[in-house]
N, C-alpha and C positions, 0 to 999 in steps of 0.2 A: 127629867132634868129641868132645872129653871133656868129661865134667861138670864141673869145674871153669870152663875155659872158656866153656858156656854158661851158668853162673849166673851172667858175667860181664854177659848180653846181658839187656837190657830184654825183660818178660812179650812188648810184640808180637812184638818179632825174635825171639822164642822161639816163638810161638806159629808165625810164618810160618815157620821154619827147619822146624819139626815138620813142618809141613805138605808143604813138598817137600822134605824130604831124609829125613825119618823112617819107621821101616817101623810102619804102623798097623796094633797084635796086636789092639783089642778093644774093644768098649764097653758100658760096663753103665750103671746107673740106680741111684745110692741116695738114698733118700727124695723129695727133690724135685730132686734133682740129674742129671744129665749128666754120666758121665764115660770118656774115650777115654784109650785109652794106645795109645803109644808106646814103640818103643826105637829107640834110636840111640848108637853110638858104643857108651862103658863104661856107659849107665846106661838107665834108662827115665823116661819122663815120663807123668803120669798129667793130664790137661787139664780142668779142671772148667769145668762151666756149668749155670746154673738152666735144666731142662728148658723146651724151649719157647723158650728165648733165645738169641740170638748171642752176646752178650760171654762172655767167658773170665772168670772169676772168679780163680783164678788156677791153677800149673800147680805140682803135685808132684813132686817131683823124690828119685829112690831110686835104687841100686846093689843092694838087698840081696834075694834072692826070693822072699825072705817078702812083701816087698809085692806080688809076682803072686800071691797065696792069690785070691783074690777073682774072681779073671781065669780060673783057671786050666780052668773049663769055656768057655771063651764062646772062647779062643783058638785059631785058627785057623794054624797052622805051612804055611807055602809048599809045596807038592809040588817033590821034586827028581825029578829023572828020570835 
């Protein structure tokens, strides 16, 4: 899927498409926050939530790699064989 198309989709069906279709790099904490990323497709998505909660506050949405600065020790790359 392309970013375009999924900013098309409502926060849930975003939130649920990440969840089975998106490959999950990372999750860090800032401040009082929760936050997971993802990539899928052409972009990444960055999923926020107040630590300690379920709801999704809402979900960041980037192309560019400056926004993995933050990620970039915690990410974990698949082993190929």
């Amino acid at each position: 899927m392309n970013l375009r198309v999924f900013k098309m989709l409502p926060m849930g069906q975003q939130a649920d498409c990440l969840a089975c279709h998106g490959d999950f790099l990372a999750e860090r904490a800032e401040d009082s926050f929760q936050l997971q990323l993802y990539a899928w497709g052409d972009f990444y998505a960055e999923v926020w939530r107040v630590q300690d909660e379920d709801p999704i506050l809402f979900i960041h949405l980037f192309q560019q790699p400056a926004g993995l600065t933050a990620y970039l020790e915690k990410i974990r790359l698949p082993e190929v064989f």
